[in-house]
C-alpha positions as CSV (number, residue, x, y, z in Angstrom):
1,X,-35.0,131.3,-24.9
2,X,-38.0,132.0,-27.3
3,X,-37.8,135.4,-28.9
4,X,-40.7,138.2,-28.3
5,X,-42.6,139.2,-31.0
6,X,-43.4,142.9,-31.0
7,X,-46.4,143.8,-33.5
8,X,-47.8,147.1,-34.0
9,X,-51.5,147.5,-32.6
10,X,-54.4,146.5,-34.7
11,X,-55.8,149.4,-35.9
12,X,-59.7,149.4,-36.5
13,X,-59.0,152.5,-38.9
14,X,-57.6,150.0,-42.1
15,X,-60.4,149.3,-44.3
16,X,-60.6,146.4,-46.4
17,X,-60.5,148.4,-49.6
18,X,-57.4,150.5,-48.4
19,X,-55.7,147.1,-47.4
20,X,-56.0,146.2,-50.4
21,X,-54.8,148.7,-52.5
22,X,-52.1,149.4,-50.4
23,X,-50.7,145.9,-51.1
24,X,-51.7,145.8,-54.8
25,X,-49.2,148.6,-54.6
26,X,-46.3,146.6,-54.2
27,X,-46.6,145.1,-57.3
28,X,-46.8,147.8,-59.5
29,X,-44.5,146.5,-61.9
30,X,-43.9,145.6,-65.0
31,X,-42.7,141.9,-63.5
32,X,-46.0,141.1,-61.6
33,X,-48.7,143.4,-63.4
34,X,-50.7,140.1,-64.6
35,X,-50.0,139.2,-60.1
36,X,-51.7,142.6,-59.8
37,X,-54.2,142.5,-62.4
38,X,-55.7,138.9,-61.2
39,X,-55.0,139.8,-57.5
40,X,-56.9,143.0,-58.1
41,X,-59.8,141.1,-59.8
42,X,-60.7,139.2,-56.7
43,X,-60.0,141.5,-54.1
44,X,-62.6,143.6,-55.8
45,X,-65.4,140.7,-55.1
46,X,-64.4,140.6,-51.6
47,X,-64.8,144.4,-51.3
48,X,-68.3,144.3,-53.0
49,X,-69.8,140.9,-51.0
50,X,-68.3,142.0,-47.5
51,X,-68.0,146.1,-47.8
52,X,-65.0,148.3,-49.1
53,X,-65.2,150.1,-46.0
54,X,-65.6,147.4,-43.5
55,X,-62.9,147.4,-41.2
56,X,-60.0,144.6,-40.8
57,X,-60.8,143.8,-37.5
58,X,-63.9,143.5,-38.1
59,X,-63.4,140.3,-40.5
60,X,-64.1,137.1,-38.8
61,X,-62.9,133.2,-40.3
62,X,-67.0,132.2,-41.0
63,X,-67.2,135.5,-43.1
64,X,-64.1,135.2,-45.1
65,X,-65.2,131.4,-45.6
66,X,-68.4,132.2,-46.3
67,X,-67.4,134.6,-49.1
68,X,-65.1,132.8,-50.3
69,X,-67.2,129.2,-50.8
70,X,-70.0,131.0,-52.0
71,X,-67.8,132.8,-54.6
72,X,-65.4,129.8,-55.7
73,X,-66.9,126.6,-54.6
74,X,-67.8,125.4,-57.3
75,X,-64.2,126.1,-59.2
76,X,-61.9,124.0,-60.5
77,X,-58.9,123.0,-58.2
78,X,-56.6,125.4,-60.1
79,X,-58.9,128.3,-59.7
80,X,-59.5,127.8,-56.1
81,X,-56.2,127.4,-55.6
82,X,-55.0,130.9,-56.9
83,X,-58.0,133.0,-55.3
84,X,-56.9,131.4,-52.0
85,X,-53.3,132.1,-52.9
86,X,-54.2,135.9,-53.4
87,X,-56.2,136.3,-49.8
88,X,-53.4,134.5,-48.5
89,X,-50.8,137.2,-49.5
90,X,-53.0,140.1,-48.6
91,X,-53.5,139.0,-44.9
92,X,-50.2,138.0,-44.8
93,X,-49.0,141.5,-46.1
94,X,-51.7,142.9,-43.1
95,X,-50.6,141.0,-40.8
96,X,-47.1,141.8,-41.3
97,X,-48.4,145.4,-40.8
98,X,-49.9,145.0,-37.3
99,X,-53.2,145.3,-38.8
100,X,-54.8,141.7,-38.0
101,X,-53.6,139.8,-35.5
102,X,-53.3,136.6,-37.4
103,X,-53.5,135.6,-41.1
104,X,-53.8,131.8,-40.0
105,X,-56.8,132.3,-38.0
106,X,-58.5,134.3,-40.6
107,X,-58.0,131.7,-43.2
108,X,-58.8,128.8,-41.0
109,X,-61.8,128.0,-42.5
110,X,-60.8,128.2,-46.5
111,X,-59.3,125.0,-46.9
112,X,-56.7,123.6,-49.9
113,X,-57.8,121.7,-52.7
114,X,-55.4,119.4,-54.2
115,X,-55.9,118.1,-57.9
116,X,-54.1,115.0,-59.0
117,X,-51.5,117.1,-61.5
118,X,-52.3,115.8,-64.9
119,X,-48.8,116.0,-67.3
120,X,-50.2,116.4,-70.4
121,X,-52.3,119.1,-70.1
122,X,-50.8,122.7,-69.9
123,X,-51.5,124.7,-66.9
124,X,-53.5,127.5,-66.4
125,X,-52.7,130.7,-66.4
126,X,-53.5,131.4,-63.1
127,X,-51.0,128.4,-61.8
128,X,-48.1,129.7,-64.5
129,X,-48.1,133.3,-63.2
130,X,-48.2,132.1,-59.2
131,X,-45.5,130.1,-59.8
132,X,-43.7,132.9,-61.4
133,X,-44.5,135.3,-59.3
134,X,-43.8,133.7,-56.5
135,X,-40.4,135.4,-54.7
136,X,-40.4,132.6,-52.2
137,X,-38.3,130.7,-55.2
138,X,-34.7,131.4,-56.2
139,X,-34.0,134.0,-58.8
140,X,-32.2,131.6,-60.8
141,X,-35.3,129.1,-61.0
142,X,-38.0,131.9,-61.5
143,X,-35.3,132.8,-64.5
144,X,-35.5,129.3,-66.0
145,X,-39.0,129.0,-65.5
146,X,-39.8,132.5,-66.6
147,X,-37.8,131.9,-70.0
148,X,-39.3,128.1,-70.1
149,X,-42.7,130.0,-70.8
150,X,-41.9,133.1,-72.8
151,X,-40.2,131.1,-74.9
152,X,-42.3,127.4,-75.2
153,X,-38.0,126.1,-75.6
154,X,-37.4,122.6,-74.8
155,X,-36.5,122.4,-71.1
156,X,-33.0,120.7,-71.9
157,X,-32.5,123.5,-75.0
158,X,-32.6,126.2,-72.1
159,X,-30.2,124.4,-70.1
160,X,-27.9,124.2,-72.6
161,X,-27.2,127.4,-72.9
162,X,-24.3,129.4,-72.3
163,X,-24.0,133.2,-71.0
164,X,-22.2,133.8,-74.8
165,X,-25.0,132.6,-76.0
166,X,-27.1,135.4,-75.4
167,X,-27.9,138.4,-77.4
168,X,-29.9,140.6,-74.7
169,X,-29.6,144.0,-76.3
170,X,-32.0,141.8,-78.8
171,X,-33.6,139.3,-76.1
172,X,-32.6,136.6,-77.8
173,X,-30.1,133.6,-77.8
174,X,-29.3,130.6,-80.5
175,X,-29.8,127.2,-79.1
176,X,-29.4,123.6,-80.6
177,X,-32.7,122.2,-81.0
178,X,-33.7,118.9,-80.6
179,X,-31.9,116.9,-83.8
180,X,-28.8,119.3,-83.2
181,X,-30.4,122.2,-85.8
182,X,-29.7,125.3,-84.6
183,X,-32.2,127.9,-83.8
184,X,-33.3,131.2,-82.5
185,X,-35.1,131.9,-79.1
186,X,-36.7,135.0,-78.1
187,X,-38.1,136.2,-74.8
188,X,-39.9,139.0,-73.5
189,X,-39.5,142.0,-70.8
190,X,-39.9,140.2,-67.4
191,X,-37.0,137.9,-68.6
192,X,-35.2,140.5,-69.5
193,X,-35.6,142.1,-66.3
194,X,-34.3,139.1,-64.7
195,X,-31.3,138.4,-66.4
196,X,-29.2,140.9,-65.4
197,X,-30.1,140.6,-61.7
198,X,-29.7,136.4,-62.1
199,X,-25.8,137.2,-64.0
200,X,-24.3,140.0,-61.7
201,X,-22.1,140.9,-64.7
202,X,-20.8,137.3,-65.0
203,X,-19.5,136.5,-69.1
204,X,-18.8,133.0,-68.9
205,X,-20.0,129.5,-68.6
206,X,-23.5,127.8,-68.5
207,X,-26.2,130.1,-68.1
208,X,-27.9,128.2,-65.3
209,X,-25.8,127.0,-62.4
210,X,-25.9,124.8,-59.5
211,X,-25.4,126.5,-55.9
212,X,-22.3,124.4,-55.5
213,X,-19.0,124.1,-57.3
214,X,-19.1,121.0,-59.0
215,X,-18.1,117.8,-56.6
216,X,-17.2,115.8,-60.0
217,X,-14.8,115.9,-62.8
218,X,-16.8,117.6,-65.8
219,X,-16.2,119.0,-69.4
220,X,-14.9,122.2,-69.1
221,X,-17.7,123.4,-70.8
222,X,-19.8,122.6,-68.1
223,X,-18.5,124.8,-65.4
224,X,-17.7,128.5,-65.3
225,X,-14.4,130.2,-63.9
226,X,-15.5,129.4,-60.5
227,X,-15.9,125.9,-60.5
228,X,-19.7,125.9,-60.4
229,X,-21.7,123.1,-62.8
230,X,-24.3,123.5,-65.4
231,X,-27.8,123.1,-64.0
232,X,-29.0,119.5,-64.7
233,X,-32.3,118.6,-66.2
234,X,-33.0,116.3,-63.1
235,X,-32.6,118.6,-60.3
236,X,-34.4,121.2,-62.4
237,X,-37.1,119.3,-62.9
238,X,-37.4,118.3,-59.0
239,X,-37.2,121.6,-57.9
240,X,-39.9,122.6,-60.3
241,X,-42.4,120.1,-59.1
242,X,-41.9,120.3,-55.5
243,X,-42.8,124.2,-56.5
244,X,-45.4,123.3,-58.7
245,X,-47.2,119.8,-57.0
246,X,-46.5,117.4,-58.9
247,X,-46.3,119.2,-62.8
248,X,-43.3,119.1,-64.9
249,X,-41.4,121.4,-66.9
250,X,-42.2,120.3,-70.2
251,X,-45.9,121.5,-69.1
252,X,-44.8,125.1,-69.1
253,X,-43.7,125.2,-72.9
254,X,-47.3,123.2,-73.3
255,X,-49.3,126.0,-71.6
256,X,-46.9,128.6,-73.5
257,X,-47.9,127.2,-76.8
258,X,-51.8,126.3,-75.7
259,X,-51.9,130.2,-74.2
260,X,-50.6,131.3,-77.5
261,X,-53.1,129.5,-79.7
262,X,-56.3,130.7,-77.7
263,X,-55.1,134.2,-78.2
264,X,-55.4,133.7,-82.1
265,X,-51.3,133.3,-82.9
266,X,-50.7,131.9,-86.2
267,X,-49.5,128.4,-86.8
268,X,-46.6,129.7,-88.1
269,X,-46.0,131.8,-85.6
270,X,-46.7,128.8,-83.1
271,X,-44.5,126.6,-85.1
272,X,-41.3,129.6,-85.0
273,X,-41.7,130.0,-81.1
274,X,-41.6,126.0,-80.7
275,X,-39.0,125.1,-83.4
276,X,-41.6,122.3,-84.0
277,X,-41.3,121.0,-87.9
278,X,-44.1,119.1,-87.9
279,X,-47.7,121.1,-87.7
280,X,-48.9,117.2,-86.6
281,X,-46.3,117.5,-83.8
282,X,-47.3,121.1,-83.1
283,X,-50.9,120.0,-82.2
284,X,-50.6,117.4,-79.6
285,X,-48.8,120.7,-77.9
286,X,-51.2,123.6,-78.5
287,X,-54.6,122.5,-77.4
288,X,-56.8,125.0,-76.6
289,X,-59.1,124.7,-73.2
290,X,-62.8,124.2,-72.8
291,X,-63.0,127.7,-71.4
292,X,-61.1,129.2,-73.8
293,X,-63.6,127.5,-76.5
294,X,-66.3,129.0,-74.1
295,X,-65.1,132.3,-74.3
296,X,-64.9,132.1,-78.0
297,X,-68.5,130.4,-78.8
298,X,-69.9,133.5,-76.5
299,X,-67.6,136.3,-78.2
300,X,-68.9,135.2,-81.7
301,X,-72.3,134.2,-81.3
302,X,-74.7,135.7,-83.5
303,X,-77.6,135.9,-81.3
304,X,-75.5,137.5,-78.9
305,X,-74.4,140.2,-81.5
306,X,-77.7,140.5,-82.1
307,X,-79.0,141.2,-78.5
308,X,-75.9,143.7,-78.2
């Protein structure tokens, strides 16, 4: 027997400009402010090219497309990707609403545009915070990415820790780098936000679990009180590029550590977050992208200093 859908009426009264804010609403925090910022960014061109006051059912497919190909066809992949991504979640958060009949139908004619993932180069910005951002994905894997990035750690250093491990009054845990050193990893607010909700006041065991209790005989330092196994590196990873298309971990502590260096951090600095002892080593890592290279020949160009 097939269900019945019940959906408010659409009401011609929802603007495009109060759709909008309403939804940028819900992600007010502290979590998804860089979702918010970026999100707000391009809802703001679609306001201006189509009308802030033009109503939702008045938006057709060819306008939207139209928009849309005129404003981002000549992007990379990546880019395209993320401003579809963000009209995507506002019709979807209007359609839930009643107010459009049918994000599908509206995004019809904006297509996808798939990139052959390249491994060795770090990801965009853009790309990192979708991915984080993105509540479709378990808390637990959000966690592991989220700290992955804030803290540019080895993939397998992560997994290797253990809740007793952590210091979060400090945000901060010791790990055993690669060589078997030990070090000190720090992370920032939105992993701190998440840990708490990931651990439900658990104390023991691996920090990262699987869903499962374990279906082999492991070291006991590999389970928790419950049974439940350390994360593995493989599954990790294949969850992370079904996600992700194709990319691998180790690209997040790559774009960590290339995001890092086109913001001006020291090689030190670089070299503390990385545990990298080698500034040779450091570089293959923290490569910085034409467009941030752009943005830096047009910030300190003379004859632009000039003209100002």
């Amino acid at each position: 027997m097939t269900a019945t859908v019940h959906r408010l009426p659409v009401s011609p009264d929802v603007t495009l400009d109060a759709a909008a804010r309403a939804y940028l609403g819900t992600l007010a925090h502290p979590e998804t402010e860089a979702t918010r910022r970026a999100y707000g960014t391009a809802y703001r061109l679609m306001a201006a090219a189509l009308g802030a006051g033009t109503a939702l059912s008045d938006l057709t497919p060819s306008a939207l497309a139209g928009w849309f190909a005129g404003q981002w066809g000549n992007a990379s992949p990546a880019t395209w990707t993320a401003r579809r991504g963000a009209l995507r979640s506002l019709l979807g958060y209007c359609e839930d609403h009643g107010w459009i009949p049918s994000a599908a139908v509206l995004m019809s004619g904006i297509g996808t545009r798939k990139a052959r993932p390249d491994r060795d180069r770090a990801l965009s910005r853009d790309q990192v915070e979708a991915l984080l951002a993105d509540d479709r994905h378990s808390l637990r894997d959000r966690l592991l990415w989220r700290m992955l990035y804030e803290t540019a750690a080895r993939a397998s250093e992560v997994l290797g820790l253990d809740v007793t491990d952590l210091d979060m009054a400090n945000r901060r845990a010791r790990i055993r780098r690669k060589g078997g050193a030990m070090d000190v990893i720090v992370w920032q607010t939105a992993t701190a936000r998440l840990l708490p909700r990931y651990l439900k006041g658990r104390t023991d065991g691996p920090l990262f679990l699987t869903e499962r209790r374990a279906r082999v005989e492991l070291p006991p330092s590999d389970l928790d009180s419950r049974g439940r196994a350390r994360l593995g590196y493989r599954q990790a990873e294949d969850i992370f590029k079904a996600a992700s298309g194709g990319h691998t971990l180790h690209q997040l502590r790559h774009s960590a550590l290339t995001h890092a260096a086109e913001d001006g951090t020291s090689t030190p600095m670089l070299m503390a977050r990385s545990g990298h002892t080698s500034v040779r080593s450091l570089a293959r890592y923290a490569r910085v992208s034409a467009e941030a290279l752009q943005r830096h020949q047009e910030q300190t160009d003379p004859a632009r200093r000039r003209r100002a």
